[in-house]
C-alpha positions in Angstrom: 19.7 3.7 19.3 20.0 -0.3 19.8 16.7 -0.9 18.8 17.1 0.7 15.5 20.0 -1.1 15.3 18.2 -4.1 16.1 15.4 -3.3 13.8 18.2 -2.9 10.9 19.6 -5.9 11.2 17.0 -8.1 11.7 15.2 -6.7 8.9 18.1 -7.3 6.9 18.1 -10.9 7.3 13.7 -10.7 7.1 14.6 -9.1 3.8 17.3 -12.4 2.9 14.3 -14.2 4.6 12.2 -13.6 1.4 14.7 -15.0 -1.6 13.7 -18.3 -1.1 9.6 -18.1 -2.2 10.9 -15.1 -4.6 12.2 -17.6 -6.6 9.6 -20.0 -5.8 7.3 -17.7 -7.0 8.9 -16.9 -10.1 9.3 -20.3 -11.1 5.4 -20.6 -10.3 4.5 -17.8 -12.4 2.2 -18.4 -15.4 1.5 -22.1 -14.1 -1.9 -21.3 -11.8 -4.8 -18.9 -12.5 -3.8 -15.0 -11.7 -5.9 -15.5 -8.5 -4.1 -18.1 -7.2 -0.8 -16.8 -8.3 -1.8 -13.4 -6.3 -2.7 -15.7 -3.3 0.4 -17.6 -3.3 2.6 -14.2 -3.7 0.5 -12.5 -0.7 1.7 -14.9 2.1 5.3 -13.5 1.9 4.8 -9.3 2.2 2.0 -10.9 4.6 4.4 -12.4 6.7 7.3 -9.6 5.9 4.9 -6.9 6.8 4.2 -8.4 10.3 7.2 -9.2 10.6 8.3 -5.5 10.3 5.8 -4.2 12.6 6.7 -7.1 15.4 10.4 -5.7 15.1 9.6 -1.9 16.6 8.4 -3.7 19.5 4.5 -1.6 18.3 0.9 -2.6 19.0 -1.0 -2.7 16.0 -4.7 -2.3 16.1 -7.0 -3.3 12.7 -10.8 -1.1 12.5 -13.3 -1.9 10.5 -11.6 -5.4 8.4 -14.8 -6.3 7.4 -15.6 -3.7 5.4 -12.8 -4.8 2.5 -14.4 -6.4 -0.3 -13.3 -9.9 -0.4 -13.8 -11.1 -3.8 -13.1 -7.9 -5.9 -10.3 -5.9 -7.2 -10.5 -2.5 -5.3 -8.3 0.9 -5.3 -7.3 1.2 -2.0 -6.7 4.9 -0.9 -5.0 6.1 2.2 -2.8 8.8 3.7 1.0 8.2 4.0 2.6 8.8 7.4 5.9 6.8 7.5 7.5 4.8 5.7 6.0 2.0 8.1 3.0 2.2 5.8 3.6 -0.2 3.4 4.3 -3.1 5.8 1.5 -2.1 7.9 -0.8 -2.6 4.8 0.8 -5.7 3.5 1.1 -7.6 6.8 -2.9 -6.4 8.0 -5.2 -5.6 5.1 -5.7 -9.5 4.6 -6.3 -8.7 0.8 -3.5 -9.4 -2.1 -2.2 -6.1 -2.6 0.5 -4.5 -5.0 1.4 -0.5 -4.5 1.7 2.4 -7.0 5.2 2.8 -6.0 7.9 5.5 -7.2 10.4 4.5 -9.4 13.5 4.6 -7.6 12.2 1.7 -5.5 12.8 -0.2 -9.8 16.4 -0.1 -8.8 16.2 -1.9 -5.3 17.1 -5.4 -5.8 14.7 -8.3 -4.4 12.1 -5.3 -3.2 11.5 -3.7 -7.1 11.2 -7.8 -8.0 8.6 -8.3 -4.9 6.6 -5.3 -6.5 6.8 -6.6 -10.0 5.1 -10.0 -8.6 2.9 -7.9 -6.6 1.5 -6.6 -9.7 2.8 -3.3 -8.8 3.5 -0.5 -10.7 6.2 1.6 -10.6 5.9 5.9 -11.3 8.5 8.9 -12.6 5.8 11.7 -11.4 8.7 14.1 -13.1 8.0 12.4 -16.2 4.9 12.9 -17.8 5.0 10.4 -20.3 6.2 7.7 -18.3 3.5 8.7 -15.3 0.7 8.1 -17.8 1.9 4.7 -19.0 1.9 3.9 -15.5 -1.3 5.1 -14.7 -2.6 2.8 -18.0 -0.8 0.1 -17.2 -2.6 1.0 -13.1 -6.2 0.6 -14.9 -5.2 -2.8 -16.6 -4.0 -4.6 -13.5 -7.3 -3.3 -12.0 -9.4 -4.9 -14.7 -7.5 -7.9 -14.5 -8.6 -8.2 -11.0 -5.6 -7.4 -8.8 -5.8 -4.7 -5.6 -3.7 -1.4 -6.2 -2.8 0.9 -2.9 -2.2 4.1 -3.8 -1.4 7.4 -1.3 -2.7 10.5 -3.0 -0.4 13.0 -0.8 2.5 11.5 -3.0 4.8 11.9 -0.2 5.2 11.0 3.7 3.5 13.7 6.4 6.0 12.5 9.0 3.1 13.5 11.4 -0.7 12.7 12.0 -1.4 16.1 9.9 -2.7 14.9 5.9 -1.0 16.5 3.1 -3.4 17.6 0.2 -4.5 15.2 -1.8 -3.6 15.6 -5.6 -6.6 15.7 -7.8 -6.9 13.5 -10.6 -4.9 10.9 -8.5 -8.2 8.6 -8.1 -8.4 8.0 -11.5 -7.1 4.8 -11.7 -10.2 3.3 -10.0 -12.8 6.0 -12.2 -11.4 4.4 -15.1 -11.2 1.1 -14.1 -15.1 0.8 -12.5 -13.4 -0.8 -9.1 -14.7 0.4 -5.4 -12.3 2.9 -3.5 -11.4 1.7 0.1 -10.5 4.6 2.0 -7.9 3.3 4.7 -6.8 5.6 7.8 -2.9 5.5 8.6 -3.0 7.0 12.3 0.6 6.6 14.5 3.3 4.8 12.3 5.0 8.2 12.3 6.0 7.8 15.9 8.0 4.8 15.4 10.6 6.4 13.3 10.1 9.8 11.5 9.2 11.5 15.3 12.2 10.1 16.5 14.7 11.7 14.5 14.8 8.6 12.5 15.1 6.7 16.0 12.7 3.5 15.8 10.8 3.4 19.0 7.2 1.5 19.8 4.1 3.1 19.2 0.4 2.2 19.1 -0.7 2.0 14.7 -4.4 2.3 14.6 -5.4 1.3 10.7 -8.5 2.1 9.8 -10.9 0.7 6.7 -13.7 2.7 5.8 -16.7 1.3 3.1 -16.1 1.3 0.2 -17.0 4.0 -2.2 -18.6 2.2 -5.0 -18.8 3.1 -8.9 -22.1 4.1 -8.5 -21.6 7.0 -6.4 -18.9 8.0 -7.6 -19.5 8.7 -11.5 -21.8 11.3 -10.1 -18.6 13.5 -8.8 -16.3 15.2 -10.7 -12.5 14.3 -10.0 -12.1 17.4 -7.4 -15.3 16.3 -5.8 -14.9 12.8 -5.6 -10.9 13.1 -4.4 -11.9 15.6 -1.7 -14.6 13.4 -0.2 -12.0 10.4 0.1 -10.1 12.5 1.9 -12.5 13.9 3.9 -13.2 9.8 4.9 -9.6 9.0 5.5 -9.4 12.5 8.0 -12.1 11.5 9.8 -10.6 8.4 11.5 -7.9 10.5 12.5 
């Protein structure tokens, strides 16, 4: 119980921690190329993400780096254990990154504003019209060169078992011509959700798979091509 404590209130003050090159980057918006600007914004979530992880007291191991492409936008693809995920990502991938991320996280101050600068995009999957803007506006920031993560199970596992992936959910890179990184999630559940919401250290093993390139895929169909990217992601389980 005191280290989630602890872990609250630190990442309280992580979170305060962030305000200063929020507005920096704000101010610094629109005055360097879009490269440079995603660059710049990276360093924070990079930092905040570690940051996070350093807090539980876990060990965090990184397979397979090298396979991330360095010098492309990508759809990266993984399953969704904890809500440790998204820091894990931000603070090891090494890559500029911005999340598909539901829309209730839109009325979170200084987080929904990190997103936005991110490139992020924010989805109501109980509102059709609105999920298929998002999904546009998804494509756009793709072709525009900036990194989406999105997790196809839609919601947390809680455990090392992977939810079903929804079909159709890869469109974003099928449209878009970018590669698909699968990426493994394997142990951020046991530093909270296994706990009964207790924060405890654990050992994260994140995994990055190659790349599933254009060229293989436009041979699937959206079931075919969605089961094999899960079939990646479960394998480094």
């Amino acid at each position: 119980m005191l280290r989630t404590i602890y872990t609250a209130v630190c990442l309280i003050f992580l979170v305060l921690g962030t305000v200063p090159s929020l507005l920096r980057m704000q101010r610094l918006k629109g005055k360097v190329s879009p490269q440079e600007f995603d660059r710049l914004v990276h360093r924070t979530p990079h930092w905040f993400g570690r940051g996070m992880l350093g807090l539980t007291g876990s060990q965090v191991e990184v397979r397979g780096l090298e396979n991330m492409p360095k010098d492309q936008a990508v759809l990266i693809v993984g399953n969704h254990q904890s809500n440790f995920d998204i820091p894990l990502l931000m603070g090891y991938l090494e890559k500029p990154i911005g999340f598909v991320a539901k829309a209730e996280l839109k009325k979170i101050p200084i987080a929904s504003t990190w997103i936005g600068l991110m490139n992020g995009i924010f989805m109501n999957r109980s509102d059709r019209r609105q999920s298929l803007q998002a999904i546009k506006d998804g494509i756009e920031a793709l072709k525009q060169g900036h990194s989406l993560v999105i997790f196809p199970e839609g919601t947390r596992s809680k455990s090392k078992e992977m939810g079903e992936f929804k079909t159709g959910s890869l469109s974003l890179a099928v449209k878009s011509g970018v590669p698909i990184v699968p990426v493994t999630v394997n142990g951020t559940y046991n530093i909270l959700e296994a706990n009964g919401n207790r924060v405890r250290p654990a050992k994260v093993v994140l995994t990055v798979s190659k790349p599933v390139y254009a060229e293989e895929y436009q041979t699937m169909d959206s079931k075919a091509l969605t089961q094999h990217v899960q079939e990646i992601i479960a394998s480094k389980l």
